[in-house]
N, C-alpha and C positions, 0 to 999 in steps of 0.2 A: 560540445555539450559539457557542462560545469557537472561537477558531483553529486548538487544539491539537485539539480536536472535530472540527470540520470537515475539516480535513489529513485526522485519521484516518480520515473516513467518505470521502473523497473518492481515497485513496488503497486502501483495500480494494475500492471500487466499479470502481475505474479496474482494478486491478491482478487483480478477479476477472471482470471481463467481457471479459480478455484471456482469462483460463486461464492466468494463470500464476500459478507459488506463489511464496509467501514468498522460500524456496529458493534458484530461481530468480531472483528480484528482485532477493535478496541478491547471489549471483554477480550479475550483470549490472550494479548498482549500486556492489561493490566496498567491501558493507558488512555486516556479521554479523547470519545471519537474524533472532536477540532487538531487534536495532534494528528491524527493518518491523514484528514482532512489537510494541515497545514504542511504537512510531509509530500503530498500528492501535487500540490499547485504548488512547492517549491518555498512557501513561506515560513515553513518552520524549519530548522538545521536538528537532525537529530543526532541524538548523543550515541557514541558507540554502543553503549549499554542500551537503549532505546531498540539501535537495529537489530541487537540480538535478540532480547524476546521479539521482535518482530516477524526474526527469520524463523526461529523455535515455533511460533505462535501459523506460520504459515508453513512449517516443515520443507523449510529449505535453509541450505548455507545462506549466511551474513555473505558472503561472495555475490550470490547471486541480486543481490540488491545493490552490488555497487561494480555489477562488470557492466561492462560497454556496450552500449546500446546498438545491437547490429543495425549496420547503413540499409535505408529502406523498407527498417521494420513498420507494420504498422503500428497506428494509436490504438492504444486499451480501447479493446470496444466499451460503449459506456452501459451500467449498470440501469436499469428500471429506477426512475427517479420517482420520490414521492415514498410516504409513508405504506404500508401494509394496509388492509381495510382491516377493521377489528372483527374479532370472532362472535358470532351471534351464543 
């Protein structure tokens, strides 16, 4: 598994077993949702400076986004897809 792999499995793992979204991650990291987006499928390379508010913004070490993906972990359960309903 490559870094840009791992980042991304390590950072949907991290950031779905908080319960938080993308969205959310975005706001709190101070960077547009299609980055966490393109960080999670591997398509986007982020900058050091990126992972840090990432890990700040998820209250964990910049480590824990780029340590090694234990053999036989599972995949990020996935998130409730689709918008919120609006509030009456």
């Amino acid at each position: 598994m490559n870094a840009r792999t791992r980042i991304a499995w390590n950072l949907r793992q991290i950031r779905s077993s908080q319960g938080i979204t993308q969205e959310n991650l975005a706001v709190d990291a101070n960077v547009d949702r299609t980055a966490i987006s393109g960080i999670e499928t591997g398509d986007y390379n982020p900058t050091i400076d990126l992972l840090e508010r990432l890990a700040e913004a998820l209250s964990v070490d910049i480590v824990d986004l780029v340590s090694k993906v234990p053999e036989g972990a599972e995949a990020p359960r996935p998130m409730r897809a689709g918008r919120k309903p609006k509030r009456s």
